[in-house]
PQR file with spaces between the fields and no chain letter, atoms N, CA, C, O and H, PARSE charges and radii, in Angstrom:
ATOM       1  N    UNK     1     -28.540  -28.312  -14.067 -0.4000 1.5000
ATOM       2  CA   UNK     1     -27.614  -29.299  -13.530 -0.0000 2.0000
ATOM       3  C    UNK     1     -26.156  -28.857  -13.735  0.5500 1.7000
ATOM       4  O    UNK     1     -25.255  -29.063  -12.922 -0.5500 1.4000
ATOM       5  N    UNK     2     -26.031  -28.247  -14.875 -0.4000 1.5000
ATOM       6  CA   UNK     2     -24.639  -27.848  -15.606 -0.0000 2.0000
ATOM       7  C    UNK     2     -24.135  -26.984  -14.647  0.5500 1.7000
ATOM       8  O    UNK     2     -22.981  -27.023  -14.221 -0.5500 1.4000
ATOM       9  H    UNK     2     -26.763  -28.080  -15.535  0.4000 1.0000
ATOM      10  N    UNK     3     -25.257  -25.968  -14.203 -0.4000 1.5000
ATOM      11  CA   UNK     3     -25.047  -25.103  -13.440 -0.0000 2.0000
ATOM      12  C    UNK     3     -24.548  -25.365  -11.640  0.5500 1.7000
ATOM      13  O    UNK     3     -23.938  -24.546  -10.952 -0.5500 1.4000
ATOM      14  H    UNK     3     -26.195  -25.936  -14.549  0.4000 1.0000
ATOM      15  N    UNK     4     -25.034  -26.758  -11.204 -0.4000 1.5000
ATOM      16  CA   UNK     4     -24.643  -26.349  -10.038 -0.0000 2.0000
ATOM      17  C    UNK     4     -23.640  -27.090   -9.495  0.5500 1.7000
ATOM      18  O    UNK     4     -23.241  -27.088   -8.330 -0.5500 1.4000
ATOM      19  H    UNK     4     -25.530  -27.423  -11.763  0.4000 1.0000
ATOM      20  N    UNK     5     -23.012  -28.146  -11.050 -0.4000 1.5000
ATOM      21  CA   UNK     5     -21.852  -29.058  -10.960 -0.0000 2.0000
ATOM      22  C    UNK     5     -20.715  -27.555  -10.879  0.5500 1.7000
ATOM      23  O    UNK     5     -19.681  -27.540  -10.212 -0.5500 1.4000
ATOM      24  H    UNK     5     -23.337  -28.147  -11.996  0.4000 1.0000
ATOM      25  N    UNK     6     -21.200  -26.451  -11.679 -0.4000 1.5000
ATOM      26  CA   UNK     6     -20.103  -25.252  -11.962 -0.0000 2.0000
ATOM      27  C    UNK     6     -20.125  -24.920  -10.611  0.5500 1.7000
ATOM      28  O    UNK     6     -19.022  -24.965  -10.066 -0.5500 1.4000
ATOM      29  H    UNK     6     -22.041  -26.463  -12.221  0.4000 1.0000
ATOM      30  N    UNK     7     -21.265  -24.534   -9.779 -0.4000 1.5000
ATOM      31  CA   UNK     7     -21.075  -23.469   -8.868 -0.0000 2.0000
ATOM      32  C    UNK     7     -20.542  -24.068   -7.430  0.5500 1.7000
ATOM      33  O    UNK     7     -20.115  -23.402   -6.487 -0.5500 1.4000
ATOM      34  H    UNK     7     -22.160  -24.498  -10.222  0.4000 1.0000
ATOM      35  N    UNK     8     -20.688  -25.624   -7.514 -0.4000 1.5000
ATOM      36  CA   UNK     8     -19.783  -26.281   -6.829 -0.0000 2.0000
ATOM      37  C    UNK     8     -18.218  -26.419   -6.840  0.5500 1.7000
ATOM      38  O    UNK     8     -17.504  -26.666   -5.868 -0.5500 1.4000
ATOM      39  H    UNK     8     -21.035  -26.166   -8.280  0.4000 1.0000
ATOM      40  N    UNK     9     -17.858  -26.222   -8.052 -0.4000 1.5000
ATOM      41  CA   UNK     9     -16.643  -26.717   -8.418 -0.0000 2.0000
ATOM      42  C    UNK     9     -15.944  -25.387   -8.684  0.5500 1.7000
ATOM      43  O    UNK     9     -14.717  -25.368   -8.778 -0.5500 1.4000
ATOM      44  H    UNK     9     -18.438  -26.021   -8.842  0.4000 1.0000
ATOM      45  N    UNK    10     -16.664  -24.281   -8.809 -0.4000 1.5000
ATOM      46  CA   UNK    10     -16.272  -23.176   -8.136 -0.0000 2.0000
ATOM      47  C    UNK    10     -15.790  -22.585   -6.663  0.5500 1.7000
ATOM      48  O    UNK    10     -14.935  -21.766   -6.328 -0.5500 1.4000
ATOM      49  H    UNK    10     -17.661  -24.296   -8.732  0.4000 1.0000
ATOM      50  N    UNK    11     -16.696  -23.350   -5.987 -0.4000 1.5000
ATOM      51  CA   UNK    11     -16.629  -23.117   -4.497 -0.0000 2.0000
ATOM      52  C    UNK    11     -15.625  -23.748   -4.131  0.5500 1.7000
ATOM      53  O    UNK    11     -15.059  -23.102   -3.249 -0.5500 1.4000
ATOM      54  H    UNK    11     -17.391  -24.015   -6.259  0.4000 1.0000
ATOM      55  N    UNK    12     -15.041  -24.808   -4.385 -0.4000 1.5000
ATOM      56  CA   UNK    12     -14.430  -25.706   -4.048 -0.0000 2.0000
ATOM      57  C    UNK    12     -12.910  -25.307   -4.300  0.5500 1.7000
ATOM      58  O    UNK    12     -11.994  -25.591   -3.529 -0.5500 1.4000
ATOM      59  H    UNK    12     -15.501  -25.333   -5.101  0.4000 1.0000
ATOM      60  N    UNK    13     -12.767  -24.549   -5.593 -0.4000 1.5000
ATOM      61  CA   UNK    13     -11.435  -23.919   -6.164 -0.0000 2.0000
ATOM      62  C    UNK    13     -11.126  -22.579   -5.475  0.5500 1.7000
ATOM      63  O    UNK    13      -9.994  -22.262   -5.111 -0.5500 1.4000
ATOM      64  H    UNK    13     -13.511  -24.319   -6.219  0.4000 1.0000
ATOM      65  N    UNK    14     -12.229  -21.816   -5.326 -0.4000 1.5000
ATOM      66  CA   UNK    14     -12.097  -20.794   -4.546 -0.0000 2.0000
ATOM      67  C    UNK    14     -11.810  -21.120   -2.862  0.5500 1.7000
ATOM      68  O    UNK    14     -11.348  -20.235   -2.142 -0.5500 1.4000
ATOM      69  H    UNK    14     -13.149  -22.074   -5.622  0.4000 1.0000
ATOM      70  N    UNK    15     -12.145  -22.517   -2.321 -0.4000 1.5000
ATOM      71  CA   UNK    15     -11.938  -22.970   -0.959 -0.0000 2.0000
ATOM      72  C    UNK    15      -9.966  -23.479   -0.883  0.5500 1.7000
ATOM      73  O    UNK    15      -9.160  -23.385    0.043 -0.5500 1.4000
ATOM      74  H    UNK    15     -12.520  -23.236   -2.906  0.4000 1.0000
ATOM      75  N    UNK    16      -9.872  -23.811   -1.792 -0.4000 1.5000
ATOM      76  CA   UNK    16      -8.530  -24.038   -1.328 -0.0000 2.0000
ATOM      77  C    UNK    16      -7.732  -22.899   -2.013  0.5500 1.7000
ATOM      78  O    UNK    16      -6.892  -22.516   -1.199 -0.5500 1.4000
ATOM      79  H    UNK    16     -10.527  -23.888   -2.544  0.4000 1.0000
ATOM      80  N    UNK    17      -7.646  -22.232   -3.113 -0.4000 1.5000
ATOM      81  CA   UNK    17      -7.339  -20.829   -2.861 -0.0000 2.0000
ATOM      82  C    UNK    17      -7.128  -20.442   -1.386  0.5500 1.7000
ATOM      83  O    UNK    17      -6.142  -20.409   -0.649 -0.5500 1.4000
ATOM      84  H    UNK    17      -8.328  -22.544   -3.775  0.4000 1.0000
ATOM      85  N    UNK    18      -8.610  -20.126   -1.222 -0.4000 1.5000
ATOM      86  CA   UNK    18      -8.277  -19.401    0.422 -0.0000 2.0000
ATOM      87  C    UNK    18      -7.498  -20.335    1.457  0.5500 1.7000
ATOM      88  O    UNK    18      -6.727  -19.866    2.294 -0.5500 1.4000
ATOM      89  H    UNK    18      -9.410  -20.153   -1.820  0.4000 1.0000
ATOM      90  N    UNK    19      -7.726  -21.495    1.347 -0.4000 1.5000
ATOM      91  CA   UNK    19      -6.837  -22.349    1.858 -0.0000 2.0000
ATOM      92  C    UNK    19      -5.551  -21.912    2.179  0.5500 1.7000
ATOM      93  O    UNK    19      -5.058  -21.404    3.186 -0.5500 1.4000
ATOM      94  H    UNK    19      -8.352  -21.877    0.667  0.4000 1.0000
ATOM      95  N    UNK    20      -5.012  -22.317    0.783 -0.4000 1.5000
ATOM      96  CA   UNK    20      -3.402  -22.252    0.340 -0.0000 2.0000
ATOM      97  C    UNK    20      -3.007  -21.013    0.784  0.5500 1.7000
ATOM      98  O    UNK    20      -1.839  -20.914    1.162 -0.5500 1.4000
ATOM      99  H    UNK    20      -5.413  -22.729   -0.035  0.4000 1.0000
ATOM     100  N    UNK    21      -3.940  -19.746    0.834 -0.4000 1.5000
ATOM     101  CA   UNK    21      -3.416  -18.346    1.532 -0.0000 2.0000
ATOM     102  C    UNK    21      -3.432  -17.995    2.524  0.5500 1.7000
ATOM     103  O    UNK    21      -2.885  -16.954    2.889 -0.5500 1.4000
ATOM     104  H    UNK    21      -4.888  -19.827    0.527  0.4000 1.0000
ATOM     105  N    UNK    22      -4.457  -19.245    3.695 -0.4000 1.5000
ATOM     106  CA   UNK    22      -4.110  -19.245    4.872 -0.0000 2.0000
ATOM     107  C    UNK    22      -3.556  -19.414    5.417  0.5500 1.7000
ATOM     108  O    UNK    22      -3.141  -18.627    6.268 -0.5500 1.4000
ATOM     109  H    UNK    22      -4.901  -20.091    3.399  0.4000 1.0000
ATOM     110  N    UNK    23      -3.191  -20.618    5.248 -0.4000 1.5000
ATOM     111  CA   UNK    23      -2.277  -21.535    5.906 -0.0000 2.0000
ATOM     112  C    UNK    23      -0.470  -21.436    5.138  0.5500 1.7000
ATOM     113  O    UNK    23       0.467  -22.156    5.483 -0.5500 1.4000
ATOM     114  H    UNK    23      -3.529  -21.257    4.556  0.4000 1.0000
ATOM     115  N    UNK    24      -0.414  -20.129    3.858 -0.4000 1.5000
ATOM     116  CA   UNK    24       0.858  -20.107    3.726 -0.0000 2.0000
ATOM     117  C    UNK    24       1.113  -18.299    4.442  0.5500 1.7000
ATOM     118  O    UNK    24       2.159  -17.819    4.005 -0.5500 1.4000
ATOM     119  H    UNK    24      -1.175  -19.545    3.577  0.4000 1.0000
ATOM     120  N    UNK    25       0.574  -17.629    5.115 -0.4000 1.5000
ATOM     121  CA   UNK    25       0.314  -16.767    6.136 -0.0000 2.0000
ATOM     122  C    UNK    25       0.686  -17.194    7.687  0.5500 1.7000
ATOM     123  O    UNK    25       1.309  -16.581    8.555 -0.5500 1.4000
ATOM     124  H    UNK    25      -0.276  -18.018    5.471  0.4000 1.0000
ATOM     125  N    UNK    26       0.204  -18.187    7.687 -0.4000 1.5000
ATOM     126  CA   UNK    26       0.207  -19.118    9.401 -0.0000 2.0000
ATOM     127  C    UNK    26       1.612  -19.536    9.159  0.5500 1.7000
ATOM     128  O    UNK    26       2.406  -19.465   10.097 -0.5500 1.4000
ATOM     129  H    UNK    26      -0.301  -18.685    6.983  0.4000 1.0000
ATOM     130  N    UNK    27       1.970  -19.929    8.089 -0.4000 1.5000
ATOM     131  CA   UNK    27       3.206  -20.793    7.611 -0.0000 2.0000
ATOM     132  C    UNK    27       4.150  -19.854    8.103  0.5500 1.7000
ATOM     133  O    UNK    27       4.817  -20.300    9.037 -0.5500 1.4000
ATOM     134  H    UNK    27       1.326  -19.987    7.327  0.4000 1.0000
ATOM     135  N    UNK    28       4.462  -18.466    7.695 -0.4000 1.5000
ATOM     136  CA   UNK    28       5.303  -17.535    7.335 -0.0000 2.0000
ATOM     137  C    UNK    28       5.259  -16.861    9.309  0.5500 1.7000
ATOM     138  O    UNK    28       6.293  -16.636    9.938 -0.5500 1.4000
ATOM     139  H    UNK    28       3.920  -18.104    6.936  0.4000 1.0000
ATOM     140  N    UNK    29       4.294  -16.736    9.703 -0.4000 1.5000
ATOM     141  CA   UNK    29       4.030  -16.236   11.139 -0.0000 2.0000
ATOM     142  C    UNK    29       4.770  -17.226   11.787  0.5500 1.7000
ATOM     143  O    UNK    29       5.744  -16.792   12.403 -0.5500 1.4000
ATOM     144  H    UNK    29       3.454  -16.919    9.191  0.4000 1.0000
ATOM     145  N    UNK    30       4.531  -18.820   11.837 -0.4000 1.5000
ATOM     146  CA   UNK    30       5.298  -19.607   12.906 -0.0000 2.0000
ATOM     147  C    UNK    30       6.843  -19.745   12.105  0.5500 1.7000
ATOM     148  O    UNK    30       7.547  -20.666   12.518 -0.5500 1.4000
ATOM     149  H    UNK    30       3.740  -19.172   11.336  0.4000 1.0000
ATOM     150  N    UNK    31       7.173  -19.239   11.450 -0.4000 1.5000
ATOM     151  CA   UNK    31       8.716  -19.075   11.171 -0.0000 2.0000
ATOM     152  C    UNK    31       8.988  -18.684   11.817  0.5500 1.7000
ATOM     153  O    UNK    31       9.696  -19.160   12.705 -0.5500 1.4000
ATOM     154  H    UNK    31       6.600  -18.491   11.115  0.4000 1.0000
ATOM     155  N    UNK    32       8.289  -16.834   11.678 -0.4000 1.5000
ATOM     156  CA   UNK    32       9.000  -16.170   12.085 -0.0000 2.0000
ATOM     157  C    UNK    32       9.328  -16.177   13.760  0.5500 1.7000
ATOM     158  O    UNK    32      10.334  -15.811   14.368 -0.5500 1.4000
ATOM     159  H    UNK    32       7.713  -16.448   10.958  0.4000 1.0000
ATOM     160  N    UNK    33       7.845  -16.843   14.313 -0.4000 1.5000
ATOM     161  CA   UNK    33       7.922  -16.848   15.754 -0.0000 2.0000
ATOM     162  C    UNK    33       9.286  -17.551   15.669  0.5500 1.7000
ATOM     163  O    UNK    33      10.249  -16.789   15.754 -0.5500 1.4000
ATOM     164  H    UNK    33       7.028  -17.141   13.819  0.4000 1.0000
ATOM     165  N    UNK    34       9.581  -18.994   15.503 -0.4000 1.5000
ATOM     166  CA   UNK    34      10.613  -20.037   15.420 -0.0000 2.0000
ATOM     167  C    UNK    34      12.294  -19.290   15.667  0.5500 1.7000
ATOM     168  O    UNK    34      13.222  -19.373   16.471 -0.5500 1.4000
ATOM     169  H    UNK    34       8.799  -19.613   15.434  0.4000 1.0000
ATOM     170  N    UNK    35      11.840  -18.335   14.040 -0.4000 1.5000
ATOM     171  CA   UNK    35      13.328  -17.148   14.206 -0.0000 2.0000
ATOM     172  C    UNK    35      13.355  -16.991   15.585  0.5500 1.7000
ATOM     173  O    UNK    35      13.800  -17.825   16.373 -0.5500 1.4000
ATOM     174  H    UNK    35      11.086  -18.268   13.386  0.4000 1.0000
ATOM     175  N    UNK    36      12.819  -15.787   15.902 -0.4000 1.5000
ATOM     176  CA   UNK    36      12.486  -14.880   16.627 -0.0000 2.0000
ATOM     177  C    UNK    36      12.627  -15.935   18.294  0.5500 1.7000
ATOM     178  O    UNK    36      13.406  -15.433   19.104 -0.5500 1.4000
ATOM     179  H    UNK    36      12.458  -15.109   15.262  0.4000 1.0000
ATOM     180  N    UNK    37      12.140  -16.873   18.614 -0.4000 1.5000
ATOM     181  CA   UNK    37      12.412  -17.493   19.617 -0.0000 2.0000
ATOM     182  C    UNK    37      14.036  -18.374   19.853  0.5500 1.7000
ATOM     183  O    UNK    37      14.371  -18.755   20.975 -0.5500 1.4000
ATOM     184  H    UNK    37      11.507  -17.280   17.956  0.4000 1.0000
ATOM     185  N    UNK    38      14.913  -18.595   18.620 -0.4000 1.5000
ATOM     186  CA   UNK    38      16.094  -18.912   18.607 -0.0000 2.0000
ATOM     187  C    UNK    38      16.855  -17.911   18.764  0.5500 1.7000
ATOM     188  O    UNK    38      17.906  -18.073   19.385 -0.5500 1.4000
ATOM     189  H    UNK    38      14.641  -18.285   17.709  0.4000 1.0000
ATOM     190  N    UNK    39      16.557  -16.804   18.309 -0.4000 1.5000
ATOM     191  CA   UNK    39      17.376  -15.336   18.528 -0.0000 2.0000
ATOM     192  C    UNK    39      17.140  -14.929   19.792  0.5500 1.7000
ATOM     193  O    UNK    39      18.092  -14.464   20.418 -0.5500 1.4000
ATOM     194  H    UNK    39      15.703  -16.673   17.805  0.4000 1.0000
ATOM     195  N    UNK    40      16.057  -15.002   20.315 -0.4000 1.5000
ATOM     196  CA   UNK    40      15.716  -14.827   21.463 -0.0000 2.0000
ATOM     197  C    UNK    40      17.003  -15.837   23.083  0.5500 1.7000
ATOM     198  O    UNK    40      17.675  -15.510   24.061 -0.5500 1.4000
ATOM     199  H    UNK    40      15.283  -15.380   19.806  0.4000 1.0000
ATOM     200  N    UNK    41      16.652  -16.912   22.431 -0.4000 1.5000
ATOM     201  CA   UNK    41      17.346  -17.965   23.337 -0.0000 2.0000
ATOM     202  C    UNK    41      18.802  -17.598   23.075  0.5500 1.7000
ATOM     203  O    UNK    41      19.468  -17.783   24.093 -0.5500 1.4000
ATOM     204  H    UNK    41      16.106  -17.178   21.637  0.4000 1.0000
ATOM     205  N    UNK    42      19.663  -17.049   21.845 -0.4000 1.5000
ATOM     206  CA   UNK    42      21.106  -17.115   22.008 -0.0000 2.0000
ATOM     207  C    UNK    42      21.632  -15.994   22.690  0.5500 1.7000
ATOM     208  O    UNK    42      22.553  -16.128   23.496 -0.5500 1.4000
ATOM     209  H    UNK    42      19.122  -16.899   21.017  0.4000 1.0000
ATOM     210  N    UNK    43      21.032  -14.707   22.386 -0.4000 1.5000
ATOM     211  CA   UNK    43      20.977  -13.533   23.921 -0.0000 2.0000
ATOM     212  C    UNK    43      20.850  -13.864   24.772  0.5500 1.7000
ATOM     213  O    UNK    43      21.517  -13.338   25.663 -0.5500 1.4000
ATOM     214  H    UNK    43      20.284  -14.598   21.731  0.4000 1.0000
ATOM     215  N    UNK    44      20.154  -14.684   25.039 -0.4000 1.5000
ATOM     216  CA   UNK    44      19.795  -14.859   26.904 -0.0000 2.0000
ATOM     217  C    UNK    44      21.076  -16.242   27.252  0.5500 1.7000
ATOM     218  O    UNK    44      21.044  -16.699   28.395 -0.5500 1.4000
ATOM     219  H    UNK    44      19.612  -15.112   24.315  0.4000 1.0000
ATOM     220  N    UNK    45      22.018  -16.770   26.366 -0.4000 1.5000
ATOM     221  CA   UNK    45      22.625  -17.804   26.459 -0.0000 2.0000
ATOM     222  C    UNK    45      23.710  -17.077   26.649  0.5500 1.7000
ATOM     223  O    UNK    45      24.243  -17.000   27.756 -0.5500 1.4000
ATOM     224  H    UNK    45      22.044  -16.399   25.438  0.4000 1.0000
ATOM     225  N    UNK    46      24.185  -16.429   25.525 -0.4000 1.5000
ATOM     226  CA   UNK    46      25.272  -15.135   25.901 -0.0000 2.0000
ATOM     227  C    UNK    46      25.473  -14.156   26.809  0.5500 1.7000
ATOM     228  O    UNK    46      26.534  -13.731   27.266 -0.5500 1.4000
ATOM     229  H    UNK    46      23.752  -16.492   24.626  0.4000 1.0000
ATOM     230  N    UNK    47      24.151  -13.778   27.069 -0.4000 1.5000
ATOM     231  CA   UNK    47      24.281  -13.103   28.625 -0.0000 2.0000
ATOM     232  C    UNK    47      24.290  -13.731   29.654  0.5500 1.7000
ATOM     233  O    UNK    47      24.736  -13.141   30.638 -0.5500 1.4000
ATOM     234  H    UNK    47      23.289  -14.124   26.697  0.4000 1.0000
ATOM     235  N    UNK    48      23.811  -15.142   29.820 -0.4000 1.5000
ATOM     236  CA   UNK    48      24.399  -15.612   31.118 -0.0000 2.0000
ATOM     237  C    UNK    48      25.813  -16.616   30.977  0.5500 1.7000
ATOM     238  O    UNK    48      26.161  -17.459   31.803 -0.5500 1.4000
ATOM     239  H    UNK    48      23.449  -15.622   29.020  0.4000 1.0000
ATOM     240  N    UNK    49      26.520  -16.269   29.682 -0.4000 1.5000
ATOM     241  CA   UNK    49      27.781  -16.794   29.813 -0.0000 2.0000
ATOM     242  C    UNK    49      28.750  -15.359   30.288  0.5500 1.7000
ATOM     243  O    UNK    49      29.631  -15.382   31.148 -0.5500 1.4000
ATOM     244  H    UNK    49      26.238  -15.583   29.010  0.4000 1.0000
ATOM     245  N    UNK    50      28.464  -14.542   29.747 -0.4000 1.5000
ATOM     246  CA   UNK    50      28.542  -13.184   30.323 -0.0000 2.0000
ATOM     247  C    UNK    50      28.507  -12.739   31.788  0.5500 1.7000
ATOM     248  O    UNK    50      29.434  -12.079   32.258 -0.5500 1.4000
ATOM     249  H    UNK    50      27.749  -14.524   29.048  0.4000 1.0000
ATOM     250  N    UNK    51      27.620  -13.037   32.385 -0.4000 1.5000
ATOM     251  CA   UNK    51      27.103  -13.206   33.968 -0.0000 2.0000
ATOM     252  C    UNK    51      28.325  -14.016   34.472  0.5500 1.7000
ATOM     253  O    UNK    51      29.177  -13.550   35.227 -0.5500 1.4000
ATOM     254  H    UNK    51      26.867  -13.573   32.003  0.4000 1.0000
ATOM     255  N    UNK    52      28.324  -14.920   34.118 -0.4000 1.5000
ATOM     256  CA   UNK    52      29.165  -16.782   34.873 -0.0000 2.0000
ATOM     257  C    UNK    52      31.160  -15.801   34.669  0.5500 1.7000
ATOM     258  O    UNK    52      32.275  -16.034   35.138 -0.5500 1.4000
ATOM     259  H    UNK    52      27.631  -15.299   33.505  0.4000 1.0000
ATOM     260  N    UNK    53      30.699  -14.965   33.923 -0.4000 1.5000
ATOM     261  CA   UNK    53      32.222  -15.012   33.209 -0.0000 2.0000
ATOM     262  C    UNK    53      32.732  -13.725   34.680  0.5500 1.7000
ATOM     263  O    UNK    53      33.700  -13.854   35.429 -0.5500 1.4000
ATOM     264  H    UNK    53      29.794  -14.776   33.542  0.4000 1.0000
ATOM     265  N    UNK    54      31.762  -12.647   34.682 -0.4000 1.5000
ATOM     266  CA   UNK    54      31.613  -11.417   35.640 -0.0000 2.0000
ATOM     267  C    UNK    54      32.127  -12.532   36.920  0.5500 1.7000
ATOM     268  O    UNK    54      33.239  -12.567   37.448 -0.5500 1.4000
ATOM     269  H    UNK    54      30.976  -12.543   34.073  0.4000 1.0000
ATOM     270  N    UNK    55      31.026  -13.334   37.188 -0.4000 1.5000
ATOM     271  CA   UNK    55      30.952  -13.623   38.406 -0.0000 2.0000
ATOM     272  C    UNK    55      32.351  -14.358   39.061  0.5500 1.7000
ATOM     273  O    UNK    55      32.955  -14.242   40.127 -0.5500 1.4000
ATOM     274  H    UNK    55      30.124  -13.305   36.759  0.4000 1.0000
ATOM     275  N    UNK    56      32.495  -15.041   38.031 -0.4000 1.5000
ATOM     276  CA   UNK    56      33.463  -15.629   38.652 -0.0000 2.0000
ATOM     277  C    UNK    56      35.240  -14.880   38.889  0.5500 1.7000
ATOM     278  O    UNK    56      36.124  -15.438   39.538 -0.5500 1.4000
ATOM     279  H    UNK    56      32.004  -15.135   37.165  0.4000 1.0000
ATOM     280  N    UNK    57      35.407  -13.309   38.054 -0.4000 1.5000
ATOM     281  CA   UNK    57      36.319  -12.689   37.589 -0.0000 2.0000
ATOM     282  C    UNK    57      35.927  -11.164   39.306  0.5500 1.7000
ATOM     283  O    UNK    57      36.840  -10.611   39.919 -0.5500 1.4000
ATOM     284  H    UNK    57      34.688  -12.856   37.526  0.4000 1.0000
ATOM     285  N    UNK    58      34.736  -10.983   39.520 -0.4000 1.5000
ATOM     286  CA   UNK    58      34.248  -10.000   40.133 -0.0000 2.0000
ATOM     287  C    UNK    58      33.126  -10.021   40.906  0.5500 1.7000
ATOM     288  O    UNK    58      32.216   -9.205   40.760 -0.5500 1.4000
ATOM     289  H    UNK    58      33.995  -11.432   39.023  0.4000 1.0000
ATOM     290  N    UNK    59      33.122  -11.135   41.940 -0.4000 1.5000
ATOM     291  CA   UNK    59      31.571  -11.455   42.676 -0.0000 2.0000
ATOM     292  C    UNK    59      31.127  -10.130   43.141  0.5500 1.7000
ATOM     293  O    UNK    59      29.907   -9.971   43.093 -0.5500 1.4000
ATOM     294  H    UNK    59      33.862  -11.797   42.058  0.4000 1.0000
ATOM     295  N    UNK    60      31.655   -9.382   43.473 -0.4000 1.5000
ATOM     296  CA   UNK    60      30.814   -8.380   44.367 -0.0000 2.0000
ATOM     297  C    UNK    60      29.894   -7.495   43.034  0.5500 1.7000
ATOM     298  O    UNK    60      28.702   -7.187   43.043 -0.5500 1.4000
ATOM     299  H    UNK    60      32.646   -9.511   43.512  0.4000 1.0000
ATOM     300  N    UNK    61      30.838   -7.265   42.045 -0.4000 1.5000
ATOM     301  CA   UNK    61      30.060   -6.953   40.544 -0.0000 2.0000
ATOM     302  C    UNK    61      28.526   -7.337   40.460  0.5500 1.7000
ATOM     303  O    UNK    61      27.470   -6.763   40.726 -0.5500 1.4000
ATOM     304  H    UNK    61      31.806   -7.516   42.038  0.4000 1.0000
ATOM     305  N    UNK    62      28.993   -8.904   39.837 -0.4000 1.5000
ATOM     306  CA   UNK    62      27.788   -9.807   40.372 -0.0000 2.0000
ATOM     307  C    UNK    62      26.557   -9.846   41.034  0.5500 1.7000
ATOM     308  O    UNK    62      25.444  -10.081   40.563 -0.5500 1.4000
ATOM     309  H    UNK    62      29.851   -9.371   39.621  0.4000 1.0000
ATOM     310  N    UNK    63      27.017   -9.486   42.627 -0.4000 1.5000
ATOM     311  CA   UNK    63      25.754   -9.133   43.394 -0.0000 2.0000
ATOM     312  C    UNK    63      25.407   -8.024   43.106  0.5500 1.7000
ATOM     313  O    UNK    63      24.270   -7.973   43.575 -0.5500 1.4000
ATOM     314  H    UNK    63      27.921   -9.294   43.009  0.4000 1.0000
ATOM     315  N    UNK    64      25.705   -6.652   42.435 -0.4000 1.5000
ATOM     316  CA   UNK    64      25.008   -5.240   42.310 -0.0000 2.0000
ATOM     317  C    UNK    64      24.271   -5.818   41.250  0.5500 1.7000
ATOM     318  O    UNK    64      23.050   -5.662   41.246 -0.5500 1.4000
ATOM     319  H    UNK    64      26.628   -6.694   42.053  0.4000 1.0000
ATOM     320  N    UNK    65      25.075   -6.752   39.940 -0.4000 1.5000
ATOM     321  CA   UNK    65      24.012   -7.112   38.850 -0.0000 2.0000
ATOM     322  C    UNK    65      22.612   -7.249   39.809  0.5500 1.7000
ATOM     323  O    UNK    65      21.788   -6.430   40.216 -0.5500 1.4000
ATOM     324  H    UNK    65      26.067   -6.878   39.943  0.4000 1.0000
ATOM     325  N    UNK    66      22.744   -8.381   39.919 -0.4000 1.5000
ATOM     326  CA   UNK    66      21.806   -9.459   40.057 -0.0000 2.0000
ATOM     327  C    UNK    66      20.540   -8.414   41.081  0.5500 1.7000
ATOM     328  O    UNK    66      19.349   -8.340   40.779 -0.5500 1.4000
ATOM     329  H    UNK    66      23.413   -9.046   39.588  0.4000 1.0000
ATOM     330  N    UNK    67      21.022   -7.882   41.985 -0.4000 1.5000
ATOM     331  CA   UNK    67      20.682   -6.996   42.710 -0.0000 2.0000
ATOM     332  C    UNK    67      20.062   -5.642   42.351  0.5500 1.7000
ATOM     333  O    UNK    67      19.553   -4.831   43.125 -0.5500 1.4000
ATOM     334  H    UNK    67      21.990   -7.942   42.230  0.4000 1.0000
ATOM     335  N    UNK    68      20.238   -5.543   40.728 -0.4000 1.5000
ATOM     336  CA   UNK    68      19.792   -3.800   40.742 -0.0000 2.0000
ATOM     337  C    UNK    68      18.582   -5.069   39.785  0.5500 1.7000
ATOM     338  O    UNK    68      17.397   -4.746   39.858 -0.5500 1.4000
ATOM     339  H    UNK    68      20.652   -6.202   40.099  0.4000 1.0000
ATOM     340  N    UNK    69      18.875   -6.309   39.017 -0.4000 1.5000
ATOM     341  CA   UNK    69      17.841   -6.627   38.119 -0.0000 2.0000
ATOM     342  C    UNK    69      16.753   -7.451   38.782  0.5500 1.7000
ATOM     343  O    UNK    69      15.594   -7.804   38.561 -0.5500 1.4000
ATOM     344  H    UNK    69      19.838   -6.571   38.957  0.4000 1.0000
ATOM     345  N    UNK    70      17.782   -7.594   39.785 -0.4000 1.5000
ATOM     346  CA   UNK    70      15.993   -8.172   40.519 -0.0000 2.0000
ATOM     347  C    UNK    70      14.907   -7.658   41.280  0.5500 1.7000
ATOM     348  O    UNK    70      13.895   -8.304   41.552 -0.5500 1.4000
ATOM     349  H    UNK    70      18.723   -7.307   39.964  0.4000 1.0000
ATOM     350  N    UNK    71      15.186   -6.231   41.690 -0.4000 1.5000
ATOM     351  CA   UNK    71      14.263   -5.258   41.992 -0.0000 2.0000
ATOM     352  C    UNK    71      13.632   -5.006   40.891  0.5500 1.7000
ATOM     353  O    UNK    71      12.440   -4.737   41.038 -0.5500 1.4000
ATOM     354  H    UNK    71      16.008   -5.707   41.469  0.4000 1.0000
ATOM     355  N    UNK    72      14.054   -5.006   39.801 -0.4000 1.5000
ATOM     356  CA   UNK    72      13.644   -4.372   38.817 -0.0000 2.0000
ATOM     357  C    UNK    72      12.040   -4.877   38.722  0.5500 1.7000
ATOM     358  O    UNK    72      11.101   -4.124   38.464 -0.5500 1.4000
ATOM     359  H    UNK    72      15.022   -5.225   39.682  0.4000 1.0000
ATOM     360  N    UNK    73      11.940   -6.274   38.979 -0.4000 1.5000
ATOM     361  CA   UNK    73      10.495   -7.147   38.405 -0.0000 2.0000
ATOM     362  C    UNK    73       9.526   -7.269   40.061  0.5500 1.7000
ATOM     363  O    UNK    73       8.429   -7.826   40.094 -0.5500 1.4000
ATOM     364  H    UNK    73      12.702   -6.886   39.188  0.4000 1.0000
């Protein structure tokens, strides 16, 4: 009996162990996505204040941009 109150209460300590190392793994991954998607968004915010700034200073500029990057895809 002694024995399988232990080998329960083993399992159980060893379950959130693995727990706590999963889910502080998952933890550390959706940061970084989080980072990584705000850094993401302030480049692409800066380059089209960048764009707006061209365009309005040099339209014909502008259209070669827009024009060499949209062949591109």
């Amino acid at each position: 009996m002694f024995r399988t109150v232990f080998s329960i209460g083993l399992f159980a300590v060893l379950g959130l162990i693995a727990l706590k190392f999963i889910f502080g793994i998952f933890g550390f991954a959706v940061g970084l996505f989080v980072w990584l998607l705000f850094a993401a968004l302030k480049i692409a915010l800066i380059g089209l204040v960048i764009y707006f700034i061209i365009r309005l200073v040099s339209p014909e500029t502008a259209r070669r941009l827009r024009e060499r990057w949209s062949r591109a895809g």
